[in-house]
N, C-alpha and C positions, 0 to 999 in steps of 0.2 A: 187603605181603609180610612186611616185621619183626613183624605182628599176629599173620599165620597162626604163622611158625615156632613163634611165643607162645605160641599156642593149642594146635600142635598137638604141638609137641615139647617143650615148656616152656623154650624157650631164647630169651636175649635175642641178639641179630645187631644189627652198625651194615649200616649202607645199602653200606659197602665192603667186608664182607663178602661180602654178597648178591654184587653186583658182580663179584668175584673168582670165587666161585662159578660164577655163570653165565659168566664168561666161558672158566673152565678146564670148563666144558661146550659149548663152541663154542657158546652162546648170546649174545642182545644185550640191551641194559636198554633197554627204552623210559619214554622220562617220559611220564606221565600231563597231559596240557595240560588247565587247565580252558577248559570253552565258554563260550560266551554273545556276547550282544551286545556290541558296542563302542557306545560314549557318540555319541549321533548327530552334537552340530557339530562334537567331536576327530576322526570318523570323516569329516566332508564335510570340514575343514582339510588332513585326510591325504591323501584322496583326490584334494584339489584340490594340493597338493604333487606329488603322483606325477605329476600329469599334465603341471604345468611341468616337470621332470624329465622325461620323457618327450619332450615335444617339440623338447627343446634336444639331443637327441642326433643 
């Protein structure tokens, strides 16, 4: 978002600017999550976490 204003308006913005902006537009900020994989045996530890957690309830 602070690239395009760059590009388009030639004005630099911090992120709470933006922010403010959309929000005094009745809009919301969504963060951008990166995807991908989780690490597979951090991913079986966690999973096997959850699930003693799970059964103790």
């Amino acid at each position: 978002m602070k690239e395009k204003a760059k590009q388009n308006w030639n004005v630099s913005v911090s992120k709470d600017t933006i922010k403010r902006i959309l929000k005094n537009e009745n809009m919301s900020w969504i963060r951008k999550r990166v995807g991908g994989e989780p690490e597979p045996t951090e991913y079986q530890e966690k999973k096997q976490e959850f699930k003693v957690k799970r059964t103790r309830r």
